[in-house]
C-alpha positions in Angstrom: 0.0 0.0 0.0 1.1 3.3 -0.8 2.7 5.5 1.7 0.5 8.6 0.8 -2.8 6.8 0.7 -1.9 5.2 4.6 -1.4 8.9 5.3 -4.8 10.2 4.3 -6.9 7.1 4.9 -5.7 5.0 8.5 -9.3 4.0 8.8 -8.4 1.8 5.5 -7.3 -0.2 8.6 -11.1 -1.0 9.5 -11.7 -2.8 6.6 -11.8 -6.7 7.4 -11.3 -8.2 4.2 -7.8 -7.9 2.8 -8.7 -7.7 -1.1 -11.4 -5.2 -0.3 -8.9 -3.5 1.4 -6.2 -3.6 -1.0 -8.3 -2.5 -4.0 -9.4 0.3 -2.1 -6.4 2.0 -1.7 -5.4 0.3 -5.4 -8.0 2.6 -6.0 -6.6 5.5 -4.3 -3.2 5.4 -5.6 -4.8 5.0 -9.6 -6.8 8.2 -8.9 -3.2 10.1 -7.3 -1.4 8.8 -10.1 -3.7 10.2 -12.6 -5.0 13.0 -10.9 -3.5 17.1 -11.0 -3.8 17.1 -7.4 -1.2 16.1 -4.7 -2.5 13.8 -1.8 -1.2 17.2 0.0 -3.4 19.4 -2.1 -6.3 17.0 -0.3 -5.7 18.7 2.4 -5.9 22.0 1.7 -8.7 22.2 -1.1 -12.6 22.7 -0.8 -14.5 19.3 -0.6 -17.2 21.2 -2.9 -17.1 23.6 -5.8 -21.0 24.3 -5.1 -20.0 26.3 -2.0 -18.1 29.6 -2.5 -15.0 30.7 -0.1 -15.7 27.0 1.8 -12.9 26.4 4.5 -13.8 22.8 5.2 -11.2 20.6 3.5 -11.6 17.8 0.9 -10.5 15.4 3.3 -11.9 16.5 6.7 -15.3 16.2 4.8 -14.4 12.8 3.1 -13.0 11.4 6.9 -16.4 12.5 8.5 -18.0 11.0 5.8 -16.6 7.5 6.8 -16.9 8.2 10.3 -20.1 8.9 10.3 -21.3 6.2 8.1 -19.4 3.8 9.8 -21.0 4.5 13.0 -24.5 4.8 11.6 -24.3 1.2 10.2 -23.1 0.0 14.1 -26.1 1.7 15.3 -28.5 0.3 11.9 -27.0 -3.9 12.3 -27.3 -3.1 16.9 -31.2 -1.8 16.2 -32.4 -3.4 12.8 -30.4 -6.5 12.3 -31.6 -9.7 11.6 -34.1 -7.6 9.5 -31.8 -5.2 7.8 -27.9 -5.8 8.4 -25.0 -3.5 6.9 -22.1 -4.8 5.7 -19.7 -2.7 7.2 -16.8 -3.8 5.0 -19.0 -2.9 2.4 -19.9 0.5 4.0 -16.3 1.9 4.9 -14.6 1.2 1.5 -18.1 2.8 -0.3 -17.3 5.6 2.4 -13.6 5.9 1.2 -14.4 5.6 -2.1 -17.4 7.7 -2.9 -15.5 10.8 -4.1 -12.5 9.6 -5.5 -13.6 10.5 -8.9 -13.1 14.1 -7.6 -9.5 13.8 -8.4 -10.3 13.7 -11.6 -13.1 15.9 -11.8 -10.9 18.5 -9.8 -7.4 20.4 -11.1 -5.7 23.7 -9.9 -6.6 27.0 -11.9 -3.5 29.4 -12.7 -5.0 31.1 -10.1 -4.5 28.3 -7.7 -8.4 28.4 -7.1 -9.6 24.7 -7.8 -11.9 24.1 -10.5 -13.5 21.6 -12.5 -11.0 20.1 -14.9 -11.9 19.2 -18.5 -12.3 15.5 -17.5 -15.3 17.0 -14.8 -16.5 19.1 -17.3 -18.5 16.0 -19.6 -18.1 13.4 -16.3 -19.0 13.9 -12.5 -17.2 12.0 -10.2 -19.2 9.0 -9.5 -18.7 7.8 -12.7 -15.1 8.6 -12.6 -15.1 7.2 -9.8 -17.0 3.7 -10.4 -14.3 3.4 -13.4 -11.2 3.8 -11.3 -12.8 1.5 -9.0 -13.5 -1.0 -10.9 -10.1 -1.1 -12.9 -8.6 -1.9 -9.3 -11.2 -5.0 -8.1 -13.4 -3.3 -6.2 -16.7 -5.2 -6.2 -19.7 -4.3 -7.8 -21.7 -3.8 -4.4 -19.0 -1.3 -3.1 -18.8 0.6 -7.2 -22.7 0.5 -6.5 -22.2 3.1 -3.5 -19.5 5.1 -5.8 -22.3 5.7 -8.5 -25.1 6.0 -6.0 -23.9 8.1 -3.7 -24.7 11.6 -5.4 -28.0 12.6 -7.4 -27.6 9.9 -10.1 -28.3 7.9 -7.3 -31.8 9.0 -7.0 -32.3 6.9 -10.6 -31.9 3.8 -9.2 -32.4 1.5 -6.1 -30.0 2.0 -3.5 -29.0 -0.8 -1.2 -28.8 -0.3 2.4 -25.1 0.3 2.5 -25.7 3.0 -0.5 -28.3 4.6 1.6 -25.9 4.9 4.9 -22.7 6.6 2.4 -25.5 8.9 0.5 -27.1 10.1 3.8 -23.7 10.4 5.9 -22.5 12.1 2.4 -25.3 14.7 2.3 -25.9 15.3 6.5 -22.7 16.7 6.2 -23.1 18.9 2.4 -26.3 20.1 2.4 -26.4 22.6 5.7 -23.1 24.3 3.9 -25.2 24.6 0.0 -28.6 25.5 2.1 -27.8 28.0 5.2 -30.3 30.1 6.7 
């Protein structure tokens, strides 16, 4: 595993199964090596574009996001399970994963503002995404979080793991895009 992609993702280290957790961070490194953006730059840009002069970081957004989902699908399998149970493999490397694509959609202006790069321009990340995922191994039922974590997702049936990313995902968006 890459030394960059331990740095910005230790909870890599929650996910049980090996492969899942190799191809995860297979998928990581694909997106750094392909991507304008420095696993440093990670750290410093917006997590959004839809959300002028935002402070919060790309990746203090994308950790909460697998925090929170994480802990949701504890709370979900403690309250619901046998009736509904969460993989939580499944859950953390859709977490992890979700916005990936984002390196691709993202790049620096000569400004040093980020923007959307040409790639984002005809794709948005969950496709991105869903393709560097799936050139690494990552199976289908975590590529189905990638893709249905945003609005595309609202085109198709989400499973419960899908539902637990896109919720954690949006719990922690919309109050920036919708202040009052």
């Amino acid at each position: 595993m890459n030394a960059d992609v331990l740095k910005l993702w230790p909870e890599l280290e929650w996910i049980d199964d090996e492969s899942l957790r190799e191809s995860t961070a297979k998928t990581w490194e694909m997106a750094l090596e392909r991507s304008p953006l420095t696993a440093e730059d990670l750290e410093t840009i917006p997590f959004t574009l839809l959300v002028p002069d935002l402070k919060v970081t790309f990746m203090a957004h994308k950790r909460l996001v697998v925090h929170v989902s994480r802990d949701a699908a504890v709370q979900m399998n403690k309250f619901l399970a046998p009736d509904l149970v969460c993989d939580m493999d499944t859950v953390i490397a859709g977490a992890i994963l979700a916005d990936v694509g984002k390196l691709l959609e993202y790049e620096h202006a000569a400004d040093g503002k980020t923007v959307k790069s040409m790639t984002g321009k005809y794709l948005r990340h969950p496709f991105t995404g869903v393709g560097l995922a799936m050139e690494a191994g990552v199976p289908d039922a975590v590529c189905h979080i990638i893709s249905a974590h945003a609005a595309e997702g609202n085109l198709v049936t989400r499973s419960a793991e899908a539902y637990v990313v896109h919720h954690a995902d949006f719990m922690t968006f919309l109050p920036f895009k919708h202040r009052f």
